[in-house]
N, C-alpha and C positions, 0 to 999 in steps of 0.2 A: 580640405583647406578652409571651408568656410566655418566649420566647427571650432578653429583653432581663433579664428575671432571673433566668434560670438560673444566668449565672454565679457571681450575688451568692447568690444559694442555696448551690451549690457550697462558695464561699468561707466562709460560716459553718459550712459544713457538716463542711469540716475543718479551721478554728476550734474547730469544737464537741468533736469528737474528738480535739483536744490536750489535753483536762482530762480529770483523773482523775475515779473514777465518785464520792470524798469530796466533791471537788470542784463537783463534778455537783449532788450532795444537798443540799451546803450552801447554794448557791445558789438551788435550790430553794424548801428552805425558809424561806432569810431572805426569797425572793418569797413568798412564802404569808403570813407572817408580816406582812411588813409591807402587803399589800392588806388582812388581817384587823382590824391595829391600825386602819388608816385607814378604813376602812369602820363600827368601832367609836367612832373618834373623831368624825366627820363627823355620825353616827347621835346621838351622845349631845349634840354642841351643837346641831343642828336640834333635839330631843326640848327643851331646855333654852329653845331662842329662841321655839318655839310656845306653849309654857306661858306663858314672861313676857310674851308678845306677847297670850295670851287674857286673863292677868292686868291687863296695859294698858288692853283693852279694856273690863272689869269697872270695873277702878279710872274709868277714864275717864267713863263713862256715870254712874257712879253716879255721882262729883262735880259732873257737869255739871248732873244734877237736883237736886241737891242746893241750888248758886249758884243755878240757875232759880227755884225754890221761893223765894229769901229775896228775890230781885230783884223778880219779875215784878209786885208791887203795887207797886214803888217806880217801875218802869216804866210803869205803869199812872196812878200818878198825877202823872208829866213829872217828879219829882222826880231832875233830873241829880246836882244836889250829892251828895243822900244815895247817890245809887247813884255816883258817883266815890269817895267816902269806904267803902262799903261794900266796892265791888271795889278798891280800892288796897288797905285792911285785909287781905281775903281774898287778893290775889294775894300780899303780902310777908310772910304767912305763912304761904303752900303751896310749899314750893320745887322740889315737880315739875311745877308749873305753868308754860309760855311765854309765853301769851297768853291774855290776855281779851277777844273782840270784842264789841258789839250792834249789831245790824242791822235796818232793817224787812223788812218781810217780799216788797221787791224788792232787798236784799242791798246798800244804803247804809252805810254805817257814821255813828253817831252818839255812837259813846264805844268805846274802848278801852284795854286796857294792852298792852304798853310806848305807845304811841299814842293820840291820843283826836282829837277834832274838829277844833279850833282847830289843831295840828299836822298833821293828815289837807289840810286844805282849806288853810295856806300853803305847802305845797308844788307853787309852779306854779301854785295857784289851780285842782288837779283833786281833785276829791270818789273817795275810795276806797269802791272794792267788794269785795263776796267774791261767789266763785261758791259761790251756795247747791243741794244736791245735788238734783237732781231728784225731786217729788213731798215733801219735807220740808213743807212747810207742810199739805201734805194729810192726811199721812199722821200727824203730830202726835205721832211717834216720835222719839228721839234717832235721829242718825243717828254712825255711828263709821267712822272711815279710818284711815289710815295714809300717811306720807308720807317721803319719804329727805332727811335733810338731813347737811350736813356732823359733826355730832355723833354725827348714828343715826338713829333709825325714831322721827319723832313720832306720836302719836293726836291728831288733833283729830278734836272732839266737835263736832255740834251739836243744838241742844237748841229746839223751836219754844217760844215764847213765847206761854202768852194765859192771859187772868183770867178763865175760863169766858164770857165775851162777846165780848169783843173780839181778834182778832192781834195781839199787840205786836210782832212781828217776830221775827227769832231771837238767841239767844248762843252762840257760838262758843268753845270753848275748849281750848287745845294742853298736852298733859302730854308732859314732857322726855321722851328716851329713857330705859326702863326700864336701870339698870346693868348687869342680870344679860345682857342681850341683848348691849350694850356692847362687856361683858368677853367673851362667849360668840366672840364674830365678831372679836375680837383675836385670842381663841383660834385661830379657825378661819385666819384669815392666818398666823399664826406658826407651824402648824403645817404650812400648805401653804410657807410660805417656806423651813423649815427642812427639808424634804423635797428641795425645789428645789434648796438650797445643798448637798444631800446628793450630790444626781446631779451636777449642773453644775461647783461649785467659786464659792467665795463671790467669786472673779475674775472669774464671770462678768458680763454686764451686765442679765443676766435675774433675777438671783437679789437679793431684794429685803435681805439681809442678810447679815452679816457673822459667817463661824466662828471660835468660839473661837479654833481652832487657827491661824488664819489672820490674826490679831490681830501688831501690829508688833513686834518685842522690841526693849528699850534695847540 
């Protein structure tokens, strides 16, 4: 096996020794350099996306108790109207808000936003569920996730449901992707593409972008 690249050894080897020892250094250190910047950038949008992503999770939880707290007697006493009028108020004036679900406490759905019942059960004529996270109704805690969708990283929340007697089942609720994450992970692509177009040549088919320099002229 090691016969088979010796040669290729060889061959760089006085490759290597056609360049001056400037040469040598400068190259060097533009490698040093640019692992350093890169390991500096990667370090500082991760450092950027866990914060906003714990932030998500703070914001999330508390709002969730928050809607739970004003619903849960209006849930308590079947009163659908007030609580549609309540959550449509509430969702078209949070705008980091996705969704509003409510569920019993076997993961039915019985009113939603953008969705609710009447819309849930003519489609097809099949009753929509949620898979509710195991141990939530026990445990009587929000529970918080995270999920990948084509905009970013949602947090849906959920939040169990009761009027100190009874389960009313639970509320679900998704807050948009945080911006700061968004922007952070545009970051992180454009600086790995711009890297890529670096080595490659923006002609390549790998290289997800176009350089300046390489732009058409009139």
């Amino acid at each position: 096996m090691l016969n088979l690249f010796k040669p290729l050894f060889e061959t760089l080897k006085i490759w290597w020794a056609e360049f001056t020892l400037q040469t040598k250094l400068l190259a060097g250190a533009t490698i040093v350099v640019s692992i350093v910047m890169s390991g500096l950038t990667f370090w500082a949008v991760n450092s950027i996306q866990e914060n906003a992503q714990a932030n998500d999770t703070r914001f999330g939880r508390d709002l969730g108790l928050l809607l739970a707290a004003n619903v849960t007697q209006t849930i308590a006493d079947n009163d659908r109207e007030e609580l549609a009028r309540f959550t449509s108020q509430f969702y078209a004036s949070t705008s980091s808000v996705r969704y509003i679900i409510y569920a019993d406490h076997e993961g039915e759905i019985f009113f939603g936003i953008p969705y609710s019942e009447p819309t849930v059960k003519d489609s097809l004529s099949i009753q929509r569920r949620i898979q509710l996270p195991e141990n939530l109704m026990q445990s009587g805690l929000p529970f918080v996730r995270q999920h990948e969708s084509p905009g970013g990283q949602v947090t849906d929340v959920f939040v169990p449901l009761h009027d100190g007697v009874h389960n009313l089942g639970v509320m679900a609720i998704g807050i948009n992707p945080n911006p700061t994450v968004v922007a952070s992970s545009n970051l992180t692509r454009d600086v790995t593409n711009s890297r890529l177009c670096l080595h490659l040549g923006a002609g390549d088919p790998r290289c997800g972008l176009q350089c300046p320099h390489d732009h058409p002229t009139d």
